[in-house]
N, C-alpha and C positions, 0 to 999 in steps of 0.2 A: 492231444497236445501235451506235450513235455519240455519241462526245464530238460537245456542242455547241461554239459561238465563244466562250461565256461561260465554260465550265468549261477550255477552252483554255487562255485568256485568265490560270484561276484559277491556274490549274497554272504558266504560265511566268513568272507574280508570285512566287507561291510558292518554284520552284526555283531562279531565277535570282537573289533577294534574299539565299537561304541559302549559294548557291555562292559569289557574289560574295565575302560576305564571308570565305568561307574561299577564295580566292583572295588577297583583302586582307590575310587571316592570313597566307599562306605566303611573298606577297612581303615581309610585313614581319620574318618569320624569318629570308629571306637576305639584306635589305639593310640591317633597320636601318632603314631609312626610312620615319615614319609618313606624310609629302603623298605619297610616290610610291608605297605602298601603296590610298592611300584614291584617287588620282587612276587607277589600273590598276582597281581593285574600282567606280568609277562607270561609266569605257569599260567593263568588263565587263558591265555592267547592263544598258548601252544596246543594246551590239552582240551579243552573245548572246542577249537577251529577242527579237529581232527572229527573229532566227536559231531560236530551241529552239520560238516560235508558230511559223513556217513546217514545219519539221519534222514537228510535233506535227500540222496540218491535214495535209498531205502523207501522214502516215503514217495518220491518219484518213479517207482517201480509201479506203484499200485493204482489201482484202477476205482478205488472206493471215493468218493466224492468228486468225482472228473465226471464232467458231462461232455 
């Protein structure tokens, strides 16, 4: 049994949108700053969603803990 590309796809929407923003949270807890919060929380969106799909097929390739 396998994650399809769609449900992939759904997952690194999902996880990266929610992280993001609490990443967006914590920089703006140490600096005070809402643009350089919200401008670090968009690069996270981009560069990590690309990042956690790769992973995510990567790890769906393999056959170690699938019964």
């Amino acid at each position: 049994m396998t994650d399809g590309h769609r449900r992939s796809l759904m997952k690194t929407v999902s996880y990266r949108i929610s992280s993001s923003i609490l990443t967006g949270a914590v920089v703006f807890l140490f600096t005070g700053e809402l643009f350089l919060s919200l401008g670090v929380g968009a690069f996270d969106i981009l560069v990590k969603s690309i990042w956690y799909y790769s992973h995510e097929r990567l790890w769906n390739g393999t056959k170690w803990g699938k019964s």
